[in-house]
FIVEXNU-812232 format. One record per residue (C-alpha): residue number from 1; x, y, z. Coordinates in nm, 2 decimals, padded with zeros to 4 digits, m for minus. Layout:
BEGIN
NUM X Y Z
...
END
This chain:
BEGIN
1 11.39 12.52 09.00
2 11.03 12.63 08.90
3 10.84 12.46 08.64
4 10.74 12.61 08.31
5 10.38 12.75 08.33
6 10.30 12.55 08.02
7 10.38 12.21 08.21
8 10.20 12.34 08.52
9 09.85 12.40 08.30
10 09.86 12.05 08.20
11 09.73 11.75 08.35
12 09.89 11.50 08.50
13 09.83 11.12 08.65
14 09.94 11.08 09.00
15 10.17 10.81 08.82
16 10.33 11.11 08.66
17 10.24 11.10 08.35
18 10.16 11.42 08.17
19 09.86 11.44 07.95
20 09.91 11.67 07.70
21 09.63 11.68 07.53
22 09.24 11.48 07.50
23 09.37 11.23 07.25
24 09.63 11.11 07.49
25 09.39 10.89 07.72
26 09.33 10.51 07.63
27 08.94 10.46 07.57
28 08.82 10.11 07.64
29 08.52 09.99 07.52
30 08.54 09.66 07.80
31 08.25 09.68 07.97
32 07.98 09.67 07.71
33 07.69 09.53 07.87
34 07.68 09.85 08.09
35 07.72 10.08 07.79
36 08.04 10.22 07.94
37 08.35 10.31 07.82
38 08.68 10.34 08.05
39 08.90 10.65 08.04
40 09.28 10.52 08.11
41 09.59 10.67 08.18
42 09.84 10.61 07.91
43 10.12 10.50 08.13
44 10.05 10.13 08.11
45 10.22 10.08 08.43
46 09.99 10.28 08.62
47 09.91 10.23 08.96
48 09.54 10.38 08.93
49 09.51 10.27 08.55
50 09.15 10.38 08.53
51 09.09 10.75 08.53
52 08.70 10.80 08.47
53 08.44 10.68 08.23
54 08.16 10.77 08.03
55 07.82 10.65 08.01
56 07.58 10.64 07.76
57 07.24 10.45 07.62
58 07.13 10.34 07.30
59 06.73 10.40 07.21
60 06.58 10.42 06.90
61 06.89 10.38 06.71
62 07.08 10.67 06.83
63 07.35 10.76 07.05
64 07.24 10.92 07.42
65 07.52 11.02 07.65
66 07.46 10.98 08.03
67 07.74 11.13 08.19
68 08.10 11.14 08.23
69 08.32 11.18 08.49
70 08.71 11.15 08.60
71 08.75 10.94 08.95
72 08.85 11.19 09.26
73 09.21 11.05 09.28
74 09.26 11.19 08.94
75 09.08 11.52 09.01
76 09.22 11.61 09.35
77 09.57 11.54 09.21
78 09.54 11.78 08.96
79 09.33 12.06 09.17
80 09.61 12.06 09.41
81 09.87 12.10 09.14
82 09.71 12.38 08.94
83 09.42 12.50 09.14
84 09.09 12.37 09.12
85 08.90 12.62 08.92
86 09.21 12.58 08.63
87 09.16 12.16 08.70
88 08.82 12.13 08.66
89 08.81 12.38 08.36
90 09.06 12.19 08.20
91 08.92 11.82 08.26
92 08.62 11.96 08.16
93 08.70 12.02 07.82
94 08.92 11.68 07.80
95 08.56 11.49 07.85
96 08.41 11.69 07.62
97 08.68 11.66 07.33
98 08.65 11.28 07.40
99 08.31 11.20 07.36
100 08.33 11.53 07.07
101 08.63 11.40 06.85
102 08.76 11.10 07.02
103 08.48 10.84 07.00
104 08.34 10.69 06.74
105 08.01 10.68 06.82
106 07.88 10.46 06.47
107 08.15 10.20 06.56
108 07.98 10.17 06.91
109 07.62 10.16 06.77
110 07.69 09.91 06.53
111 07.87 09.63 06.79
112 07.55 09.73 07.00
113 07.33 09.64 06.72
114 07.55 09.31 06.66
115 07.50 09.25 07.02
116 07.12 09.28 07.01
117 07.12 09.03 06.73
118 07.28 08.77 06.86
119 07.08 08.77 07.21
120 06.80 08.77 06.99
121 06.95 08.41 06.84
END
């Protein structure tokens, strides 16, 4: 039985977890120090958990994004499922709707203000 072309353009975690659409990764703002926040899978059971990340810095009170990237195991999965041309188009418009519409970039300067303050306690 052949899948649907519409499940086929979509992306998947190995775990099998289909990602519909940008919105549907977990964001995790963990490792602050490094000014990076992890892309996760939203199966919380799975097996490679972490998917990518983006980087960014903070001077002069704004905002300056570094880069982003999704981990091979995550990429090569989904080039061999729908091609790699349609794979990397794809993921490359997840990354940009996430640090476009699903960040909230204020919310991140302001705990990295808070942060400054209190070091400087």
């Amino acid at each position: 039985m052949a899948k649907s072309s519409v499940q086929e353009a979509k992306i998947q975690c190995p775990c099998g977890r289909i990602i519909e659409s940008p919105g549907d990764y977990k964001l995790l703002f963990l490792k602050k120090e490094l000014n990076e926040i992890d892309i996760l899978c939203p199966n919380d059971t799975c097996h490679l958990r972490e998917l990518g990340y983006i980087k960014f810095k903070i001077e002069d009170d704004n905002v300056k994004f570094e880069s982003a990237r999704f981990y091979s195991p995550f990429v090569t999965w989904n080039a061999g499922r729908l091609g790699r041309e349609k794979a990397l188009q794809i993921l490359k418009e997840h990354l940009r709707a996430i640090i476009h519409e699903h960040i909230d970039w204020n919310k991140i300067k302001e705990d990295y203000k808070r942060r400054m303050r209190e070091k400087e306690k």
